[in-house]
PyMOL commands that place a pseudoatom at each C-alpha (Angstrom):
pseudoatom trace, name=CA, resn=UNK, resi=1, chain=A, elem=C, hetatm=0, pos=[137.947, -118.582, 148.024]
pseudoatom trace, name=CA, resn=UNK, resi=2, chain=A, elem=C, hetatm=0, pos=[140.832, -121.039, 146.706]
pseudoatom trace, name=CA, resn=UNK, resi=3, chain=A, elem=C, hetatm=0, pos=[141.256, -124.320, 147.120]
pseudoatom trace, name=CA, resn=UNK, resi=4, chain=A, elem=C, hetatm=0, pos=[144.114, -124.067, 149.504]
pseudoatom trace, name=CA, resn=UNK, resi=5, chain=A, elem=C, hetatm=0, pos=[141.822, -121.086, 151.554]
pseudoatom trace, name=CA, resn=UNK, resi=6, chain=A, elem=C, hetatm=0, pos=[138.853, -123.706, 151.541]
pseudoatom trace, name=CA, resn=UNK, resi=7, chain=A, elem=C, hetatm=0, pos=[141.270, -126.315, 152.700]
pseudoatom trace, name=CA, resn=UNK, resi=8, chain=A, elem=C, hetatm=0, pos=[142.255, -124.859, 155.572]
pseudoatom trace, name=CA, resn=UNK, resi=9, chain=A, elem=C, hetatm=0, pos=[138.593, -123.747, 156.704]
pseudoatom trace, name=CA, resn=UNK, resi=10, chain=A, elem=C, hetatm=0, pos=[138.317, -127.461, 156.351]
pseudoatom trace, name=CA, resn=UNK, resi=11, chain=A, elem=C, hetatm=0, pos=[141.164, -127.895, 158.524]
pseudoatom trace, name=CA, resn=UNK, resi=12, chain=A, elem=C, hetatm=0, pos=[140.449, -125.696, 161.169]
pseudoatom trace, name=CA, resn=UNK, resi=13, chain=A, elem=C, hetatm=0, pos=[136.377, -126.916, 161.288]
pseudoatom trace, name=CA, resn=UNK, resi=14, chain=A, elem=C, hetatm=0, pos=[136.549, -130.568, 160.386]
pseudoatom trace, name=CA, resn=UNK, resi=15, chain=A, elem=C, hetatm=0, pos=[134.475, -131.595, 163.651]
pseudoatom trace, name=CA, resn=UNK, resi=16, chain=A, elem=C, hetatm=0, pos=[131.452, -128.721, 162.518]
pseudoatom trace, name=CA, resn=UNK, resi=17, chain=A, elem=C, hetatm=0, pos=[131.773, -130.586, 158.682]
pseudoatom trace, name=CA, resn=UNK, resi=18, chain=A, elem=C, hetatm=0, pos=[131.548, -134.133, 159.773]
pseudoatom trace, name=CA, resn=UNK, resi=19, chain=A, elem=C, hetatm=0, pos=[129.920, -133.975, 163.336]
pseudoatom trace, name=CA, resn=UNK, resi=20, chain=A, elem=C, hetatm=0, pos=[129.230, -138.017, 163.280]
pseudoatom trace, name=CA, resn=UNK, resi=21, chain=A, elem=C, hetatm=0, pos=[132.772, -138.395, 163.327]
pseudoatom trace, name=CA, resn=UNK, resi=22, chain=A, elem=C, hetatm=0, pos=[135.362, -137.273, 165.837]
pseudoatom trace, name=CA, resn=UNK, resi=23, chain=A, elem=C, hetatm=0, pos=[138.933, -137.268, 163.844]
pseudoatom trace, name=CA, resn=UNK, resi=24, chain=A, elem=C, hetatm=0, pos=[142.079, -136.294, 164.566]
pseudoatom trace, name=CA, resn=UNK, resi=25, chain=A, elem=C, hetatm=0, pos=[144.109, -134.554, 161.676]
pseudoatom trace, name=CA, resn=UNK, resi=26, chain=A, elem=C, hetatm=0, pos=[147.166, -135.756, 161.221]
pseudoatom trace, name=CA, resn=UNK, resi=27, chain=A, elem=C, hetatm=0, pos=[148.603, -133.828, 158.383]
pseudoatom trace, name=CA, resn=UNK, resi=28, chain=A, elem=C, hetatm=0, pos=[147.297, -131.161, 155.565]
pseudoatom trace, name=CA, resn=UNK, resi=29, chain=A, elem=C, hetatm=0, pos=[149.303, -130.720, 152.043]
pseudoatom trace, name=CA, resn=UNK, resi=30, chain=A, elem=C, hetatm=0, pos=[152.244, -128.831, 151.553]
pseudoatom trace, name=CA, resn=UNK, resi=31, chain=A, elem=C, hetatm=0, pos=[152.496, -127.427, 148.588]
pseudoatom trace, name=CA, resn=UNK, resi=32, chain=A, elem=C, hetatm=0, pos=[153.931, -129.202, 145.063]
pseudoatom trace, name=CA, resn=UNK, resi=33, chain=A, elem=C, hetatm=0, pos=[153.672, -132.640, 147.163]
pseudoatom trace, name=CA, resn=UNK, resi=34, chain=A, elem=C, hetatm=0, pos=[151.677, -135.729, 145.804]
pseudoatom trace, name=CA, resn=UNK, resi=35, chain=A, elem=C, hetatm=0, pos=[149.493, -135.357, 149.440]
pseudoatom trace, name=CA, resn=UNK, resi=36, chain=A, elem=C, hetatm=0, pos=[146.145, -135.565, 150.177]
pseudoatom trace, name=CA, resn=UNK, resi=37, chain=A, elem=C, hetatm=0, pos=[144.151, -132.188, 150.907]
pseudoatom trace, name=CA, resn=UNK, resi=38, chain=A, elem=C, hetatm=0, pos=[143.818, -133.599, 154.784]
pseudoatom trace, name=CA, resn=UNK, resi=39, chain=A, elem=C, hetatm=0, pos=[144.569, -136.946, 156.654]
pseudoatom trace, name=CA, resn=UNK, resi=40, chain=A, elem=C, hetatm=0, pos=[143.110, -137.843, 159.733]
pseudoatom trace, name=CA, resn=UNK, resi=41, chain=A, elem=C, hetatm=0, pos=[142.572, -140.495, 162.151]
pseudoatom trace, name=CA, resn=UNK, resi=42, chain=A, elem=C, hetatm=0, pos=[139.096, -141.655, 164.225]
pseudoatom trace, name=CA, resn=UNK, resi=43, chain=A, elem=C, hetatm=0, pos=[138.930, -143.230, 167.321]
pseudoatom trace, name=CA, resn=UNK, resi=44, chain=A, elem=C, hetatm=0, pos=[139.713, -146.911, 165.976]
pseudoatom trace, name=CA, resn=UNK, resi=45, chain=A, elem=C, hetatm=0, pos=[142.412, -146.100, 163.497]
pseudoatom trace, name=CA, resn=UNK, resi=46, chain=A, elem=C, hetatm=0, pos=[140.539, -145.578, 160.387]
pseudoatom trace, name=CA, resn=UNK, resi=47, chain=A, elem=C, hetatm=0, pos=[142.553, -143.278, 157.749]
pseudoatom trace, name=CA, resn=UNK, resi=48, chain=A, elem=C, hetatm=0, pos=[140.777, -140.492, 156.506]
pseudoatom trace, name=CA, resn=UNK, resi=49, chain=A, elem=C, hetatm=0, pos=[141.175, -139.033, 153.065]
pseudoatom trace, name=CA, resn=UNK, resi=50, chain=A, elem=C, hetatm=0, pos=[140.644, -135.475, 151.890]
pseudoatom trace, name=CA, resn=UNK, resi=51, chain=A, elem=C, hetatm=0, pos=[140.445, -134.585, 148.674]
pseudoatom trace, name=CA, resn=UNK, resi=52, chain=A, elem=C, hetatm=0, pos=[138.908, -130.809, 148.262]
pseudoatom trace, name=CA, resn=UNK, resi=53, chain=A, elem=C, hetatm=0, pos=[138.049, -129.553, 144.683]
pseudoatom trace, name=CA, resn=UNK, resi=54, chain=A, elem=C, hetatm=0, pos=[136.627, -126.110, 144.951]
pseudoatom trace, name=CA, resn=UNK, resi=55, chain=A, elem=C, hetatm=0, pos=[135.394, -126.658, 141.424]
pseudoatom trace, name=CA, resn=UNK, resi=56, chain=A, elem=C, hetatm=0, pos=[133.112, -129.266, 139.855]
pseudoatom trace, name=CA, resn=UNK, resi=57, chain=A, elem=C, hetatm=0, pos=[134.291, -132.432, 140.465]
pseudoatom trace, name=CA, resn=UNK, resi=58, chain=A, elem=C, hetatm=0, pos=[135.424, -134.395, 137.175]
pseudoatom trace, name=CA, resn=UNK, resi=59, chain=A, elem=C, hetatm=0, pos=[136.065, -138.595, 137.589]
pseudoatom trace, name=CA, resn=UNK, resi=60, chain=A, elem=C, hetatm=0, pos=[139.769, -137.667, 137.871]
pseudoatom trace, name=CA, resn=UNK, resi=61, chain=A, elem=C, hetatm=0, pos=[139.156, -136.647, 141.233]
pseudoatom trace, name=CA, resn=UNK, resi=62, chain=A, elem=C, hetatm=0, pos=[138.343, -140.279, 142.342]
pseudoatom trace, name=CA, resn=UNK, resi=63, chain=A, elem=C, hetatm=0, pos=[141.498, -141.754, 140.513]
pseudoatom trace, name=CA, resn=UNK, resi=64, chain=A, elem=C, hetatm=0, pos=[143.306, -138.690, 142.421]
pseudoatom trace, name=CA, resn=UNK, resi=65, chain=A, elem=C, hetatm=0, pos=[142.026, -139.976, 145.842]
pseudoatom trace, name=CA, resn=UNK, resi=66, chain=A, elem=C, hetatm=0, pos=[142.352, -143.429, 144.849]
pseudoatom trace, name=CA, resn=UNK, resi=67, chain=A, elem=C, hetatm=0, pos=[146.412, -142.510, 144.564]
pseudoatom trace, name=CA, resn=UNK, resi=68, chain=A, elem=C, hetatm=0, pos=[146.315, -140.947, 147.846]
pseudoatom trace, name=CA, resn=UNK, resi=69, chain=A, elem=C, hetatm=0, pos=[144.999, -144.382, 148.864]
pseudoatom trace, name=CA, resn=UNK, resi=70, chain=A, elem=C, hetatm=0, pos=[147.356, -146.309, 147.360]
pseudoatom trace, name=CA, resn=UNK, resi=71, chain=A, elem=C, hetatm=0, pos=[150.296, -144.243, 148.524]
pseudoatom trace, name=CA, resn=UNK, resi=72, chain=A, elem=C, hetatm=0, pos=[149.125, -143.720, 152.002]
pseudoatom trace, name=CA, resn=UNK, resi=73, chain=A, elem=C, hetatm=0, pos=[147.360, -146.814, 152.859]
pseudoatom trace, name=CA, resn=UNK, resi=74, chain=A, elem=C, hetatm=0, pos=[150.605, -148.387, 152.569]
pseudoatom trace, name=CA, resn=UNK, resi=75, chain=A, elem=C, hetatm=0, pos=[152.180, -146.266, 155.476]
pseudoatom trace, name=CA, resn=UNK, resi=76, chain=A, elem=C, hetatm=0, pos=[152.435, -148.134, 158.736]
pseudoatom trace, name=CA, resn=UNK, resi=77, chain=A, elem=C, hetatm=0, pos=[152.132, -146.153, 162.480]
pseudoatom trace, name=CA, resn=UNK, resi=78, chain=A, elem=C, hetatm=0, pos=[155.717, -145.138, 162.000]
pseudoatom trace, name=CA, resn=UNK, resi=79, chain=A, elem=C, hetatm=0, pos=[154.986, -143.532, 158.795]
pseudoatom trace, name=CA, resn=UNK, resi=80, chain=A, elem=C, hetatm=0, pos=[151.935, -141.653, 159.846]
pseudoatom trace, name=CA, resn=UNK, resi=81, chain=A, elem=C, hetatm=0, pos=[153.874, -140.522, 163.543]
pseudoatom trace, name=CA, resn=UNK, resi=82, chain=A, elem=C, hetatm=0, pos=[156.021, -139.106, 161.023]
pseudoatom trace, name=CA, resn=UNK, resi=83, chain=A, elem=C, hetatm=0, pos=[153.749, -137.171, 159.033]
pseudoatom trace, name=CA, resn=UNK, resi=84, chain=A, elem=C, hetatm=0, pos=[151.840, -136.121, 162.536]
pseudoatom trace, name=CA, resn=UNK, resi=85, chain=A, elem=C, hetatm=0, pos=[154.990, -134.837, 163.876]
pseudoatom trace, name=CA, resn=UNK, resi=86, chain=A, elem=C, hetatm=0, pos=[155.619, -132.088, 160.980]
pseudoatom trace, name=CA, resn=UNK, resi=87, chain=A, elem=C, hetatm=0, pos=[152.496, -131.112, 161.337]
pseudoatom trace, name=CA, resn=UNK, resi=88, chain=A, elem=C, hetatm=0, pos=[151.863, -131.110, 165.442]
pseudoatom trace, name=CA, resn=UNK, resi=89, chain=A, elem=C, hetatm=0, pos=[153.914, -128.524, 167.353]
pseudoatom trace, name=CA, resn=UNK, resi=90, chain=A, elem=C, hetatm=0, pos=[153.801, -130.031, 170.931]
pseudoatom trace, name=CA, resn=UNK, resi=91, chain=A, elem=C, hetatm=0, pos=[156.262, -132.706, 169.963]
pseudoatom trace, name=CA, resn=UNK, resi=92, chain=A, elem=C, hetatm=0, pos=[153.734, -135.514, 171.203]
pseudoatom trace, name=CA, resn=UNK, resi=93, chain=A, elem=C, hetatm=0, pos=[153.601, -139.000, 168.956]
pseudoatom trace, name=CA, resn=UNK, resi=94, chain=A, elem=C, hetatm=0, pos=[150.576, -139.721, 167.109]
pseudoatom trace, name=CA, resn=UNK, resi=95, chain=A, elem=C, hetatm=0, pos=[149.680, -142.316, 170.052]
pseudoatom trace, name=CA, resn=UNK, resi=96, chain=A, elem=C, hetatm=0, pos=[149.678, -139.924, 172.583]
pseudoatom trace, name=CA, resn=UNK, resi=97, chain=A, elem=C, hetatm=0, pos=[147.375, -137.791, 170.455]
pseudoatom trace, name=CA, resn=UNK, resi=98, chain=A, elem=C, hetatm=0, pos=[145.027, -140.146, 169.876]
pseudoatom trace, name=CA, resn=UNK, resi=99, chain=A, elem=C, hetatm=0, pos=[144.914, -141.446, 173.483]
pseudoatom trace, name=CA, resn=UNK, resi=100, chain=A, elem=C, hetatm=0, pos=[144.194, -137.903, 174.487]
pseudoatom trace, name=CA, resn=UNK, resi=101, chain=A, elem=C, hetatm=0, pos=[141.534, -137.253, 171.497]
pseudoatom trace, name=CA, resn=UNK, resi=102, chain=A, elem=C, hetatm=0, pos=[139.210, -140.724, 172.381]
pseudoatom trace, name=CA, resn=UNK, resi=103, chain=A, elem=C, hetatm=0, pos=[140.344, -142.059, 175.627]
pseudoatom trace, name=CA, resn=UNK, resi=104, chain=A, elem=C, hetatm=0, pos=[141.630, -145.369, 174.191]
pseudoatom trace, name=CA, resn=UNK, resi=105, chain=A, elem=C, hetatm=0, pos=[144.916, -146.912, 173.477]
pseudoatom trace, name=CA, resn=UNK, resi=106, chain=A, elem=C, hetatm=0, pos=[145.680, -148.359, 170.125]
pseudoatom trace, name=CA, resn=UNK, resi=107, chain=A, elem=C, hetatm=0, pos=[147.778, -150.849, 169.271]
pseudoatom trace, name=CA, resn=UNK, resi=108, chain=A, elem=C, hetatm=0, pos=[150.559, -149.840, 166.362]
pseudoatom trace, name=CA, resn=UNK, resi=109, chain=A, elem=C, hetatm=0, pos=[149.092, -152.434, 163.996]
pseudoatom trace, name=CA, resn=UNK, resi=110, chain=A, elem=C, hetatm=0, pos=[145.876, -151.359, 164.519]
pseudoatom trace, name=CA, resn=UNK, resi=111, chain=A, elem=C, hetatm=0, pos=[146.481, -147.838, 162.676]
pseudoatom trace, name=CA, resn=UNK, resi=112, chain=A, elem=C, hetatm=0, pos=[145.454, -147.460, 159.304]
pseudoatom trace, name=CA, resn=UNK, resi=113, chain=A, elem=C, hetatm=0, pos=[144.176, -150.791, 158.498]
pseudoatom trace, name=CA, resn=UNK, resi=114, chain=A, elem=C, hetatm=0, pos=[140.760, -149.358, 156.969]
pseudoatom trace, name=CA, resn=UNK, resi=115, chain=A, elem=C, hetatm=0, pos=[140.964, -146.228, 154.650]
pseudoatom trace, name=CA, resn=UNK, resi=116, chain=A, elem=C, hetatm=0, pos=[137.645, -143.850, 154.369]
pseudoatom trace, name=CA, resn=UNK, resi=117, chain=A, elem=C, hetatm=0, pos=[137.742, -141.295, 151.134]
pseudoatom trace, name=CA, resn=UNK, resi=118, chain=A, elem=C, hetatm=0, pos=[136.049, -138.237, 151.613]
pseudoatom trace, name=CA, resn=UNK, resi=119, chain=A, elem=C, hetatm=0, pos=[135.554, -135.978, 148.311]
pseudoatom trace, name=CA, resn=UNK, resi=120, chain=A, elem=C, hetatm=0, pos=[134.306, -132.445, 148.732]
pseudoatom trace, name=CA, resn=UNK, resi=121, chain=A, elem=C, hetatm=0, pos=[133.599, -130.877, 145.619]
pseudoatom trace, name=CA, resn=UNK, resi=122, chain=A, elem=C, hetatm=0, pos=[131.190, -128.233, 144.029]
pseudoatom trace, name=CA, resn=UNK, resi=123, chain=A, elem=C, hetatm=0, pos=[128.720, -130.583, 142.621]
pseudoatom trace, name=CA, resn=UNK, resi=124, chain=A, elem=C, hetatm=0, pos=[129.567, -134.280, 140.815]
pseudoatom trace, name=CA, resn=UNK, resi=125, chain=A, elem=C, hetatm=0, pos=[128.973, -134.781, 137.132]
pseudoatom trace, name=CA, resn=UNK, resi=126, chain=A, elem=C, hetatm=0, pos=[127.228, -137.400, 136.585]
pseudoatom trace, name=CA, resn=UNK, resi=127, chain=A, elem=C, hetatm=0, pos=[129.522, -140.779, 136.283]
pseudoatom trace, name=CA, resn=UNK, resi=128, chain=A, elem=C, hetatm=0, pos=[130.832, -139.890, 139.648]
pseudoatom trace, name=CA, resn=UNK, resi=129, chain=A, elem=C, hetatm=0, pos=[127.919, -139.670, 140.943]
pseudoatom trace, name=CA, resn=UNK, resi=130, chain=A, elem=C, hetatm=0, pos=[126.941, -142.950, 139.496]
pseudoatom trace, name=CA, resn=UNK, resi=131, chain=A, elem=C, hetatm=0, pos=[130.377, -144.641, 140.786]
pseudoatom trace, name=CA, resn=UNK, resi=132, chain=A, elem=C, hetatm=0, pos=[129.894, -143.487, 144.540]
pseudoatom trace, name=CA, resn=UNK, resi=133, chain=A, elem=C, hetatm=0, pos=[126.638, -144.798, 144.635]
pseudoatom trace, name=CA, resn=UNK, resi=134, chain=A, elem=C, hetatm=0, pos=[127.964, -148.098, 143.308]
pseudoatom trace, name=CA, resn=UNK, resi=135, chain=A, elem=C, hetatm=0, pos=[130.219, -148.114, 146.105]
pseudoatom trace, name=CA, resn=UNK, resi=136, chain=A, elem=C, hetatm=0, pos=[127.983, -147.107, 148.728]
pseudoatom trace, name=CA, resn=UNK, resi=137, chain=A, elem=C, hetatm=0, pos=[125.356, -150.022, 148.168]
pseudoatom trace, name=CA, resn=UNK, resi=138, chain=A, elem=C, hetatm=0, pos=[128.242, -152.356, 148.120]
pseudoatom trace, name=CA, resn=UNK, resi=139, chain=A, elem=C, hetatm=0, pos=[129.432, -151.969, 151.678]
for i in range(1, 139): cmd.bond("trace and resi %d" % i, "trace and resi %d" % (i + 1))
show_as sticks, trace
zoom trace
């Protein structure tokens, strides 16, 4: 399987891959865009990016979902109803989603204030796997 076939298993199964954590996608890369694999949303606003190597992952992958961060962290509800809207074909904004998704109405400013990175790779060399555990005993 490619990387785009594995990211649209992810796509399609998120909920079975992370079952701690209802999301809502919001948007999955089109092709020969500077995108994350997947976006998504959970119940309080949080920003979820996917990056999905279907090889071994190399420390460029964390400087590639660092971008992501940098580029979509910056986008405001407006910009992510935007991207939700390409990719949702009942014409419904991104706040009616969500309400319908988790039962709880969000304010616009309250969207994408916290970003979550979520790597998928096959296997970590080494460094990376040093650097996330940095970052996980630093929360």
């Amino acid at each position: 399987m490619d990387e785009l076939g594995l990211q649209d298993v992810f796509f399609r199964s998120l909920d079975r891959l992370l079952p701690d954590e209802e999301l809502l996608l919001i948007a999955q890369s089109r092709h020969w865009q500077e995108e994350p694999d997947l976006l998504a949303l959970d119940e309080r606003g949080r920003l979820y990016i996917f990056e999905i190597k279907v090889w071994e992952s190399r420390s460029e992958n964390l400087l590639q979902a660092l971008r992501y961060g940098q580029l979509f962290g910056a986008y405001d509800y407006a910009g992510l109803d935007q991207l939700f809207r390409r990719f949702d074909a009942t014409g419904r904004s991104l706040a009616e989603a969500h309400r319908a998704a988790f039962g709880v109405t969000l304010a616009d400013t309250e969207f994408n204030r916290k970003q979550v990175f979520v790597i998928l790779t096959n296997g970590l060399d080494f460094r990376t796997r040093q650097a996330v555990q940095y970052w996980r005993s630093s929360r």
